[in-house]
N, C-alpha and C positions, 0 to 999 in steps of 0.2 A: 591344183591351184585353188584358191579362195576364194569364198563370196564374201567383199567386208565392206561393210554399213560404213559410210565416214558420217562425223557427226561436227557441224561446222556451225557458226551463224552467219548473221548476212555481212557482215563487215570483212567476212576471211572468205567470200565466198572464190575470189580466184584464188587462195591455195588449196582449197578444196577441189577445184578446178584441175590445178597442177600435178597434185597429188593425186587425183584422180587416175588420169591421163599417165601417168609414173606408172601405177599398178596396174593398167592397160597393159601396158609395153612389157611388164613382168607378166603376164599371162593369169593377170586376178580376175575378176569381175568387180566394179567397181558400183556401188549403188550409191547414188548422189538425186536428193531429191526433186532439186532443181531440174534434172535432167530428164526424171523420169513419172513424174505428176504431173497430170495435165488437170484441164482446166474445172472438169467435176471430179475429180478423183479426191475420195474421202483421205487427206494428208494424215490424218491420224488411225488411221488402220492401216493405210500403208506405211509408218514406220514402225506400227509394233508388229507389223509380219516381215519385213527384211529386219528388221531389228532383233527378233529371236529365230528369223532364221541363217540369220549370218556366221559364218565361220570368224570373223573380228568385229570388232567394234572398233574404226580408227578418229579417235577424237586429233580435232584441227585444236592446238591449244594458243590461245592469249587470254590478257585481260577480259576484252569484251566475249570471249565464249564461256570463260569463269562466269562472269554476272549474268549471261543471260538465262532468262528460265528454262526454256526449253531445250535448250542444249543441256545444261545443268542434270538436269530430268533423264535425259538420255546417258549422258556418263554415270553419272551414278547407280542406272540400271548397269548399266556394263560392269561397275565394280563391283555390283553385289553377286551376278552372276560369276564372277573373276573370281571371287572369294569363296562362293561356296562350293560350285561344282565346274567350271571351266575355267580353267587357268589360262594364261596368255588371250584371254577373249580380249585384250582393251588393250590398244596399240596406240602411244601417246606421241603426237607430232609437234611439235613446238614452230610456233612460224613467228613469231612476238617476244620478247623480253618479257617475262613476267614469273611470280612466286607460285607456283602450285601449291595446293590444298594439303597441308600435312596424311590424309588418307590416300592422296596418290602421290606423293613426291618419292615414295620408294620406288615406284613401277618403272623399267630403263624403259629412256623416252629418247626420239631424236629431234635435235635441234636444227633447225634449216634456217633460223635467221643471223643477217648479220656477215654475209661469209657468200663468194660469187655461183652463180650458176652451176658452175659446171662442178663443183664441191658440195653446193646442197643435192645435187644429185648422186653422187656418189656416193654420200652419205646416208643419202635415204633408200640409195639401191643395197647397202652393206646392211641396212636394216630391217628391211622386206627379203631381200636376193642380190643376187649377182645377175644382170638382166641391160643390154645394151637399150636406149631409149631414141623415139623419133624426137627431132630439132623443133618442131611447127609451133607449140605451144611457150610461150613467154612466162619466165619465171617473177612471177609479183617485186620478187625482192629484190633484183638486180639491181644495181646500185647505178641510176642516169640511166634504167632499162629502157627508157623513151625520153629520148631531150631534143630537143633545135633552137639551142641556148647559143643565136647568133654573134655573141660580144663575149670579147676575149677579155680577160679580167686584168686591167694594165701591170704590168710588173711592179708598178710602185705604186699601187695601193695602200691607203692608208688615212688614219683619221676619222674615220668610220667607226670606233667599234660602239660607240651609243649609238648608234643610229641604227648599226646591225639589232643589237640588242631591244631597240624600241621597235622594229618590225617583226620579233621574234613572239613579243609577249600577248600583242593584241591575235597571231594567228594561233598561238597555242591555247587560247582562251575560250575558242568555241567547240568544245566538245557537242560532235555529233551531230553539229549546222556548219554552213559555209562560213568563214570564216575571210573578211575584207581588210587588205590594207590597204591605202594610197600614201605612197611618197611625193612629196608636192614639195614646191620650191624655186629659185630661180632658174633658169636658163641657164644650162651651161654650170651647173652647181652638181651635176655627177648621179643626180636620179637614178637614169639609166643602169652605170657602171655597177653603183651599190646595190641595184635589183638584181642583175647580174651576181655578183660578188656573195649577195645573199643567196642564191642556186646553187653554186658554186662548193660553198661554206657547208651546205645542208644538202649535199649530192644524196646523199645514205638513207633521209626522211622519206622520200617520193618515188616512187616508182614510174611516176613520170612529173616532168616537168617541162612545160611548153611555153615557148614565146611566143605573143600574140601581136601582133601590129596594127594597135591602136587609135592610131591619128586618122581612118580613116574608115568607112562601114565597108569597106570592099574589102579591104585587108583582114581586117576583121575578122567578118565573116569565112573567106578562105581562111584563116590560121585556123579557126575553131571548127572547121570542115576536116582540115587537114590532120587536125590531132584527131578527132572519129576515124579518117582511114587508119593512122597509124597503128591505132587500138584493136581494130577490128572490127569496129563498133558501126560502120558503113562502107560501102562498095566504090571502088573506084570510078565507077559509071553512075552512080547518083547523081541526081542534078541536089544542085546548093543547097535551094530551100530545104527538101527534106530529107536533106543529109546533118543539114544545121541541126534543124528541130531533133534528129536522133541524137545527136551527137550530144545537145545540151540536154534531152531527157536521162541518156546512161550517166551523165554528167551530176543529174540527180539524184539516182538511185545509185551509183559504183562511182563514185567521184573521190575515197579514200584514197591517201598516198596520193593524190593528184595537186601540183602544185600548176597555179597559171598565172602567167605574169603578162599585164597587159598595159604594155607600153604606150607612151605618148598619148597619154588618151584624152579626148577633149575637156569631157566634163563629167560629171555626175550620172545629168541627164541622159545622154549619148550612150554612155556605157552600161546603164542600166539592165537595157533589154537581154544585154549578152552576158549577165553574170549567171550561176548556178542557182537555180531558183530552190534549191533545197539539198541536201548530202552532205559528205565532209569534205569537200575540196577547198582547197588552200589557195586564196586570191592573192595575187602583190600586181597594186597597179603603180605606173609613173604616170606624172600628167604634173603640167603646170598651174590649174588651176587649183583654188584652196575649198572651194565649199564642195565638202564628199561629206560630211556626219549622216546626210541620211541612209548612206550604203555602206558606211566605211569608214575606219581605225585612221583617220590622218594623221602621218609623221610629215612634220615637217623638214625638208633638210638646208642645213644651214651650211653659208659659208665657214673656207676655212680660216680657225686664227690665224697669226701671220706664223705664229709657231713652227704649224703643221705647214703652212704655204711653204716656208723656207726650207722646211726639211727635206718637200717636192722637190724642189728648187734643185737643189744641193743633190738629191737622190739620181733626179733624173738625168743632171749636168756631170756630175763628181766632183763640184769644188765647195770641198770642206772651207775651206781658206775664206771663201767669202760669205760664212752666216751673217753676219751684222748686216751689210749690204741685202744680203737674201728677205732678213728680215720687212727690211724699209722697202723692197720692192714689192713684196708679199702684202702688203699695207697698200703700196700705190694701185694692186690689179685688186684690192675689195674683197680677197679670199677667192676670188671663183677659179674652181679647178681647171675651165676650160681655158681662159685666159692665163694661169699660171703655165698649162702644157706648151701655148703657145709662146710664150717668153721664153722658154728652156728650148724646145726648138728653134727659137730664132739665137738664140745666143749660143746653141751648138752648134749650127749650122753655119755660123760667120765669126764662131770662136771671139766671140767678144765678150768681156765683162758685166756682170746684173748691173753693175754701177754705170756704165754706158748706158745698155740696154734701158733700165728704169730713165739716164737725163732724154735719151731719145723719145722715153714714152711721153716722161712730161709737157715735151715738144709739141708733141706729134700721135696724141692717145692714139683715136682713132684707125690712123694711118697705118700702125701696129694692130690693131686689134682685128684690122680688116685683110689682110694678109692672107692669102689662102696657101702660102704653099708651108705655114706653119702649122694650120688645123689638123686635129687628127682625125684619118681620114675616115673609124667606125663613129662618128658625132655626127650623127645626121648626114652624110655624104659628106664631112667635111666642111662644116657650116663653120666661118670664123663667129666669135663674137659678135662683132660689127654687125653680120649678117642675120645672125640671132638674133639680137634684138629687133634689127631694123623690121624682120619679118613679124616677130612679134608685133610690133607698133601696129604696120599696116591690118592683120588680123582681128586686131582690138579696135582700128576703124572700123571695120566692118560690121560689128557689135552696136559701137555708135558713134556717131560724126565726132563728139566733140574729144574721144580719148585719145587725137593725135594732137591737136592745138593744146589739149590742157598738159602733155606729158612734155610738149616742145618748152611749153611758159615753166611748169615747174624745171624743168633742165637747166634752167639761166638761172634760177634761186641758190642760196646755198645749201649742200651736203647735209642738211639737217633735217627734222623734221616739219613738212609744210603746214601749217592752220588752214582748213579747209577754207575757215570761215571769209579767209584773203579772195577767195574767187567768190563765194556764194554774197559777201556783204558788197565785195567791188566791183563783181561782172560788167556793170556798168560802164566802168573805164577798158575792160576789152575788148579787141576790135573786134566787130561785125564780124560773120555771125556767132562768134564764140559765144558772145555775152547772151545772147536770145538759145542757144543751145545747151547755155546750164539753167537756164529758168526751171522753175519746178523740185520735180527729182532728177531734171538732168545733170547735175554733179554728182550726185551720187551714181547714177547710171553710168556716166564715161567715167569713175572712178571703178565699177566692178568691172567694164571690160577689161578697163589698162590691170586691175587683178588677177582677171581671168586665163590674163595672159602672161600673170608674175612678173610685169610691170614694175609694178609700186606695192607697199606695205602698205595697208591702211593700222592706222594706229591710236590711242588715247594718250597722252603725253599728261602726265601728269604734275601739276606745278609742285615745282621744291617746296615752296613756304605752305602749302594745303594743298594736302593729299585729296581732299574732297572736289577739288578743281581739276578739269577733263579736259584736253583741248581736244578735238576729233582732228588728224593729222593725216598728212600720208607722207612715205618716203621713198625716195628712190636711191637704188646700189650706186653706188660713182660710175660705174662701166656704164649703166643706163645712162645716167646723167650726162656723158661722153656722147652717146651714140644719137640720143636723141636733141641734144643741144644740136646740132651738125645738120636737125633736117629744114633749120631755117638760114640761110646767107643771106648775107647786104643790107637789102630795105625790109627787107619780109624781117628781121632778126634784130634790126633796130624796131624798128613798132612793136616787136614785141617789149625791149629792154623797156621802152617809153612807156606803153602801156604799164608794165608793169613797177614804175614808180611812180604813176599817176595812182596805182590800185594801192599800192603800199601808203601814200600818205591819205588815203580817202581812210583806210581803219586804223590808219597807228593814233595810239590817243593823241592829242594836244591841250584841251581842255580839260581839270580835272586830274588831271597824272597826277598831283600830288594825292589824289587816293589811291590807296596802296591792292583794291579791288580792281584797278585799271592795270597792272603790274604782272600778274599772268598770261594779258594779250600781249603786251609789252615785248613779255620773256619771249613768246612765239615766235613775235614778228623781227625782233632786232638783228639776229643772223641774217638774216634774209635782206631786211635794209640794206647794211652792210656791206653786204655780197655786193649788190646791186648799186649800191654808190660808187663800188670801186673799179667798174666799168670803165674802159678808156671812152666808149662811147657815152655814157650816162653822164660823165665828168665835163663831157662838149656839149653835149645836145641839151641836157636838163642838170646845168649846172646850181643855178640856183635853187629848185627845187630837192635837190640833192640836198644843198646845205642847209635845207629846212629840217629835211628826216632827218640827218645828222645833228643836228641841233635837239634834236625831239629826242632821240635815243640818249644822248649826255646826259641830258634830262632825265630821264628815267634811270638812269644809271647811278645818278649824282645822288638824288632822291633814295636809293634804294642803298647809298652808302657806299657806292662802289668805284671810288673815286680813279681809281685808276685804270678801269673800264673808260669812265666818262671823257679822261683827258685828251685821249688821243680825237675821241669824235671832234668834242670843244674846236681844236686846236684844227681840224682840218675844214671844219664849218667857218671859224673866220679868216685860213686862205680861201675858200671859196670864194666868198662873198667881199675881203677887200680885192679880189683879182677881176672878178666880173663885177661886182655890183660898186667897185671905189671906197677909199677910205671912209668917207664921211655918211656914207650911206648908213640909215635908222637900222637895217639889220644888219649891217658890220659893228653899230654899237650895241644890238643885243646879242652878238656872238663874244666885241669885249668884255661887256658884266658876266655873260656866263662862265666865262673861264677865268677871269679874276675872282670870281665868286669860289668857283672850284677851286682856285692857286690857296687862297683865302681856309677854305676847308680841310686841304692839306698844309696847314702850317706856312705855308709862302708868302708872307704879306710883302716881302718887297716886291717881288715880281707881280703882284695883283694891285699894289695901288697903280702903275700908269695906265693901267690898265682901263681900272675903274674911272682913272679922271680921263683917259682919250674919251670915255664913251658918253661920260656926262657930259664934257665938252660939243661932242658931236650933238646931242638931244639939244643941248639950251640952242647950239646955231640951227639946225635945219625940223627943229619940231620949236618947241618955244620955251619959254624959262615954266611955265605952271603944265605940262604935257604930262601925264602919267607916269608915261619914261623916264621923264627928265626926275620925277620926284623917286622912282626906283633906283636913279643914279645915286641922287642924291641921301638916302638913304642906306646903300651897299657901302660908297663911300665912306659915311660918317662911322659905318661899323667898323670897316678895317681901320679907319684913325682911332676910334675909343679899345679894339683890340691892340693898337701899338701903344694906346696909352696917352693919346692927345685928347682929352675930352675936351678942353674948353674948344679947339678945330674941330671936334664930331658934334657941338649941343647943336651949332645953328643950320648944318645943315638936315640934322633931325626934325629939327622945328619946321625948316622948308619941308621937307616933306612931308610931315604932318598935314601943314596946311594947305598944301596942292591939295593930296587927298581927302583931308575933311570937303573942300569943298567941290572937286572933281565927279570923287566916288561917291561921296555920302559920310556921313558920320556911323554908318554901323556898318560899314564895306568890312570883309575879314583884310581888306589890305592895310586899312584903316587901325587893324587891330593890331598890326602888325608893327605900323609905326610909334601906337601908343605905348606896344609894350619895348620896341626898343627905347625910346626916349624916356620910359619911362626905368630900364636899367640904367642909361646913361646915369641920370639924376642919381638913382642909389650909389653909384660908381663916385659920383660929386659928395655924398654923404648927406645926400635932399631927401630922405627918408619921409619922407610926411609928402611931399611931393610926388615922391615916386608911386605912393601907394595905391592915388585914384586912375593913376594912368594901367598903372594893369588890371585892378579891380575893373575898368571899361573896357579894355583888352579880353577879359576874359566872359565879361557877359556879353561883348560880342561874338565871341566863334561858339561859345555854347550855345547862342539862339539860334547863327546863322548856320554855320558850320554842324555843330549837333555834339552832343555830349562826349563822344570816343573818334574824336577827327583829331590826327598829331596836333593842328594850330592850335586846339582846345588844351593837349596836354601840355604843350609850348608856355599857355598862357597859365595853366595852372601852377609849371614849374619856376616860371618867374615871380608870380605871386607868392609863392613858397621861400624862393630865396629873398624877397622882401622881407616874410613875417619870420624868417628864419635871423636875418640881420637886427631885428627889434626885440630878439630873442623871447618871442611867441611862439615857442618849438612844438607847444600842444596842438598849434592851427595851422600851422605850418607840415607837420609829418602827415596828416591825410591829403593832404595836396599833393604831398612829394609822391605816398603811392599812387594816389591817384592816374596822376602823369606816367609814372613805370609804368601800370599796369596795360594802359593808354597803346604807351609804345612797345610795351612786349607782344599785346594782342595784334598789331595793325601793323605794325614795321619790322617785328620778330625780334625774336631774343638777342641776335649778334649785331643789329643796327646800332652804327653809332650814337642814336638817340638816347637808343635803352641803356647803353653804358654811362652818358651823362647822367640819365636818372637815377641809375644802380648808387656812381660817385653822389647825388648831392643824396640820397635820402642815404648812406651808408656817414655821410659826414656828420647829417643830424642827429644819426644815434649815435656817432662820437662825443657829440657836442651833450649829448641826453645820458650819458654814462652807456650805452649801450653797445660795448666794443665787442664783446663775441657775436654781434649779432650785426655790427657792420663790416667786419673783418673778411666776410666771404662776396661781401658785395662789390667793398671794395677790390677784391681779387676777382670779379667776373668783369669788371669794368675794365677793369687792365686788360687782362685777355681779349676780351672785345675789341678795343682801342689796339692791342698791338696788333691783332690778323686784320681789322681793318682799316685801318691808318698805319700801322709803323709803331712800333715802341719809341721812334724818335721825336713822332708826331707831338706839339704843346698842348694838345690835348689830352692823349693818354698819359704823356709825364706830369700834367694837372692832377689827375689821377693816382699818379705814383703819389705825389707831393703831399694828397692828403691822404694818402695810408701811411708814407712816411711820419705824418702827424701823431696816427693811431698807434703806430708801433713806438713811439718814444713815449706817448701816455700810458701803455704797457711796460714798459723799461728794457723793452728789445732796441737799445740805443743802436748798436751797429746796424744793425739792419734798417734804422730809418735814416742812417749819416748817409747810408750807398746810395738808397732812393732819393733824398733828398740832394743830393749832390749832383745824378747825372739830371733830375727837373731842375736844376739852378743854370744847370751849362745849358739844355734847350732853351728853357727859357730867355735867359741873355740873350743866345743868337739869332730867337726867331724875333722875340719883341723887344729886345733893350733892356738897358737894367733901370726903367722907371715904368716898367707896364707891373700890372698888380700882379699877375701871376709871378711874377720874379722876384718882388719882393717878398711874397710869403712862399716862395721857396727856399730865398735866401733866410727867414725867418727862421723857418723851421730847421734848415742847415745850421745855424747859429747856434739853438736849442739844443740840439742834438750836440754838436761841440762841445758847448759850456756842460753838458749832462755829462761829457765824457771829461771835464776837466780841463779840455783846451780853451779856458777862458780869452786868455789872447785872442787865438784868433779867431774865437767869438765875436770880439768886442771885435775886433779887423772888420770882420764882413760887416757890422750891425753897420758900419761907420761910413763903409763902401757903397752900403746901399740905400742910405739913412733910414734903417728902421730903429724902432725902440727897440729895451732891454726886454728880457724876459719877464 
């Protein structure tokens, strides 16, 4: 038998071990220096005397024995010895995947990785001897050679494979340190499974892999006690403490191939103590909390699309037949895998349809989600939903008082995301003690419990119209929103609804909205309004207050150009308010101006003049004929008469409102500016040009001084000054007003507001009027587009629009193409205003034009005649 030197490093030191203990059994002598250097022994004179007195040299081969130095040193003596005078001295063991060094890739070597137990042994016994071996020692390689991988991987797994792949890359990244991951996430989002499923996937990497149970320092501690016994690494009779402590020292130094997954785990902090303080052991923690960056690689895991929900769905049931259904139900559970399992057991179980199932759930969320005999039973003992979160909640009190009252209040908001700023600016209107327990940084505090606990998202929202605008937000999963709306009944759950639209109209603007910098809080809060209006309780209790915020939101909507947002609020703010507050009530006539205003905006002038006159009517009887109001009536009105094309019935009640306001508000009020500049179009509309001129020129040095130089009234009044000096055909004084005004409103109201498309149409007209048609020709096409996504292509505004490109296109001699547009602006026009409002006759003009240019003089002369315009 042999004396043979094995020559290992410390990364391979248990198959050195193994191989060891092999050529034991074969009757070798096995020198391993680990085993046989103590603690003053000169290491280096003792390997160059078993090293040249050994009958072999057995190199342990991988990667890291390749690189290392001192193994390096040691094989390469063995080959030169090999080479010059003893042959067979160098006995090559492969335990690792790797290239050997083209000067020993000739030498036959045995391979032991990759391949079970009891095959690497045979194989290595065919290589040494023929030699039966004791069982005692554990083969490094074995494949799951140590697991108590408690969770069975569910048959219908799926959806995962980013998520596998983003917990692969942070722990293959730390070569030669511990290496952390934490999957964090909601409740019931499958954490667990996919730690799991990751074990599972990667059985073949680890030589052991151990499940840790987490959620508590006693479990804890025994799992990480337990894997020591399992190793060999402590005695069954150790007490804990320093069975721990060894267990996590070998854990240090021999922690390679060791995979450990530590479930449920609370926090950061918590698990700290019990991570590997140094080696190559591989961490996968679950936990629901999100702040791990100072230990650890966080993957987040997300719910599923409804995609993958449906395919569960469908998988777990068998019925192909109903995807579409599967789909919309996969939608109503929020994606969460736990509550998807539960739908497919209860709809196995009682052989019912997802289409049932889901109108049940609508019914009756909760009641489904609470269900325990559909849980499955390795989820936390069977933990429904319901139960999930609910314990969650309570946990996150414990943290701090206020993350159960603030998670109950947002549950009753809508599905979106919340503006913090709703609690931190309104605490005031919540009841005792909420409002005293978010002072300070206590919102921000009972906002990282309900986190801590995967709660709620916390979020930045960013506004559509500026990216530079942040709202600090938080949201919650529908299933929460479910579980947690449910912990308040009766009185306790109206005081909240109540509270919380006393808090809503304390920050929603009212003053001011028409600046478009007030419009980001706006965007925030108007879902939520909303939600919260449409309470059957909120509708009874705080009915008028209701039709305020509703009133406020139109408003901001109207403004913002989005008129078909706006109408439906309008329209239920004045049932509100003639139902509770009576017809003749001052805020049932400012809910008729606002929506006649609005009907007015979209082209509806019949349906907004009774509109306009119920409300004036109401102001001159129960306020008085000089009231504010009553001059805003009278003003609204006069516009929709001079828009049908009644001006002598629109001058005088301009004039009235004029002179309420001069003398009410003041002579340099911007309301004041407002009146000067309508009456001051009327007059140009009469052909009072000399007239008209000083009424806007004071129009506009009013909102530039008061208002300020880039406020919309400002660009308002620049562009009707514009189309004065445009009518006197001063086009040189005239075109820097015109951009002035675009620029106005492209910066402040955005490029697709219907302002900016008016501005686009009149300064695209003046360079038609200035010979400059390829250079209004694109304006006029951005104004159309504008005008049809936000009003209608039908709308008499955007066929305004049409009307005069149709102009531009016949002064190019593209005749057909301005007969079509001019032709369907002749037919809006008649139907919305008549055929004696201006817009109709210079559409019929231009139709005429366009005619006669093609030859159809006839019935050129027809329409000129129909409509009383002049010749060409």
């Amino acid at each position: 038998m042999a004396d043979i030197f094995i020559s290992y490093t410390g990364n391979d030191r248990e198959w050195a071990f193994w191989i060891a203990n092999e050529l034991k059994t074969l009757g070798h002598t096995a020198h391993v220096h680990d085993w046989e250097i103590k603690g003053s022994d000169d290491i280096y004179g003792w390997m160059e005397q078993h090293h040249d007195a050994a009958d072999h040299v057995l190199c342990v081969i991988s990667d890291d024995y390749l690189k290392a130095p001192y193994s390096t040193l040691e094989r390469h003596a063995a080959l030169w010895q090999a080479a010059k005078k003893r042959p067979g001295f160098v006995l090559l063991v492969v335990v690792k995947s790797c290239a050997l060094p083209t000067l020993s890739d000739h030498i036959r070597r045995c391979e032991l990785f990759g391949v079970p137990e009891d095959a690497a042994r045979l194989r290595f016994h065919e290589f040494m001897s023929k030699r039966t071996a004791p069982m005692d020692i554990a083969f490094p390689g074995k494949m799951f050679a140590v697991s108590n991988i408690p969770i069975r991987v569910p048959t219908h797994f799926m959806g995962r494979d980013d998520a596998l792949a983003a917990i692969e890359t942070p722990l293959r990244s730390y070569e030669g340190r511990v290496a952390v991951t934490t999957l964090h996430g909601l409740r019931g989002v499958g954490k667990t499974t996919l730690a799991a499923a990751y074990a599972e996937r990667h059985r073949g990497d680890y030589r052991a892999t151990w499940w840790i149970r987490a959620q508590a320092e006693s479990t804890l501690r025994a799992d990480l006690v337990a894997l020591g016994y399992r190793l060999g690494w402590v005695d069954a009779n150790d007490k804990e403490e320093p069975a721990l402590q060894s267990t996590m020292e070998r854990l240090r130094h021999e922690g390679e191939g060791i995979l450990l997954i530590f479930d449920n785990a609370v926090d950061a902090e918590a698990l700290k103590p019990y991570l590997p303080r140094g080696g190559d052991a591989r961490v996968l923690v679950t936990s629901n909390a999100y702040a791990w960056r100072a230990v650890a690689t966080p993957v987040e895991i997300r719910v599923w699309p409804k995609g993958i929900g449906a395919d569960y769905l469908i998988a777990r049931t068998g019925r192909e037949a109903e995807r579409t259904v599967a789909q919309n139900l996969a939608e109503s559970l929020g994606g969460l895998p736990l509550a998807h399992e539960q739908a497919a057991a209860y709809c196995e179980r009682l052989d019912i349809s997802f289409a049932n199932y889901r109108k049940r759930f609508e019914t009756a969320p909760v009641r489904l989600l609470d269900d325990a005999r559909h849980a499955p039973a390795e989820y936390h003992d069977g933990l429904t939903v319901a139960k999930t979160f609910a314990l969650a909640i309570k946990e996150a009190a414990k943290l701090h008082p206020a993350a159960e009252p603030l998670i109950v209040h947002a549950a009753l908001l809508a599905p979106e995301p919340i503006p913090l700023f709703l609690f931190s600016e309104a605490r005031g209107e919540l009841a005792s003690p909420l409002d005293s327990m978010l002072a300070g940084d206590g919102l921000d505090e009972a906002v990282a419990a309900l986190r801590a606990f995967a709660l709620v998202d916390r979020e930045a929202v960013v506004d559509e119209r500026d990216v530079s605008i942040r709202t600090d937000a938080i949201r919650l999963h529908r299933l929460v929103r479910e579980v947690a709306a449910t912990r308040r009944e009766g009185e306790s759950r109206n005081q909240s609804w109540r509270a919380l639209v006393a808090a809503l109209a304390a920050v929603y603007p009212s003053d001011g909205i028409e600046n478009p910098t007030s419009w980001p809080r706006c965007a925030s809060l108007t879902p939520h309004l909303i939600s919260v209006c449409e309470t059957e309780m909120v509708k009874a209790a705080a009915a008028a207050e209701c039709a305020h915020l509703l009133n406020r939101a139109g408003r901001y909507f109207r403004l913002r150009g989005a008129y078909s947002e706006a109408r439906p609020l309008y329209e239920r703010a004045l049932a509100i308010r003639e139902k509770v507050l009576g017809p003749e009530h001052p805020d049932t006539a400012i809910s008729l101006n606002n929506l006649a205003y609005l009907l007015q905006a979209q082209g509806d002038l019949v349906a907004a003049r009774p509109l306009y006159e119920r409300a004036l009517a109401i102001r001159e009887k129960v306020l008085d004929s000089e009231h504010p109001e009553t001059a805003i009536s009278l003003n609204n009105l006069a516009y929709l008469l001079q828009a049908q094309g009644d001006l002598a019935a629109a001058r005088p009640l301009y004039e009235r409102a004029l002179a309420i306001r001069e003398k009410v508000l003041g002579p340099e009020h911007p309301v004041t500016a407002t009146s000067l500049n309508n009456l001051g179009l009327l007059l140009q509309d009469q052909g009072d040009l000399a007239g008209s001129r000083p009424l806007k020129e004071r129009a506009l040095a009013i909102t530039e001084k008061v208002l300020g130089p880039e406020h919309p009234e400002t660009a308002t009044s620049l562009n009707n000054l514009a189309i004065l000096l445009e009518a006197q055909g001063d086009f040189a004084r005239s075109r820097p007003l015109y951009e002035r005004a675009l620029a106005i409103h492209e910066k402040v109201l955005g490029p697709e507001h219907p302002d900016t498309a008016t501005g686009l149409s009149n300064l695209a007209r003046l360079l038609r009027k200035s010979g400059h048609t390829d250079d209004a020709e694109p304006l006029f096409k951005r104004a159309i587009a504008i005008g049809e996504k936000a009003l209608g292509l039908g709308h008499p505004l955007t066929q305004r629009y049409c009307s005069h490109c149709a102009r531009l296109f016949l002064n190019t001699g593209r005749v057909a193409e301005a007969l079509s547009l001019a032709r369907a602006a002749l037919a809006t026009h008649e139907t919305a205003s008549g055929p004696n409002h201006p817009w109709t006759k210079d559409s019929a003009r231009v139709t005429a034009d366009a005619l006669n240019a093609q030859g159809n003089t006839d019935e050129a002369a027809e329409l000129r005649a129909r409509y009383g315009i002049d010749g060409p």
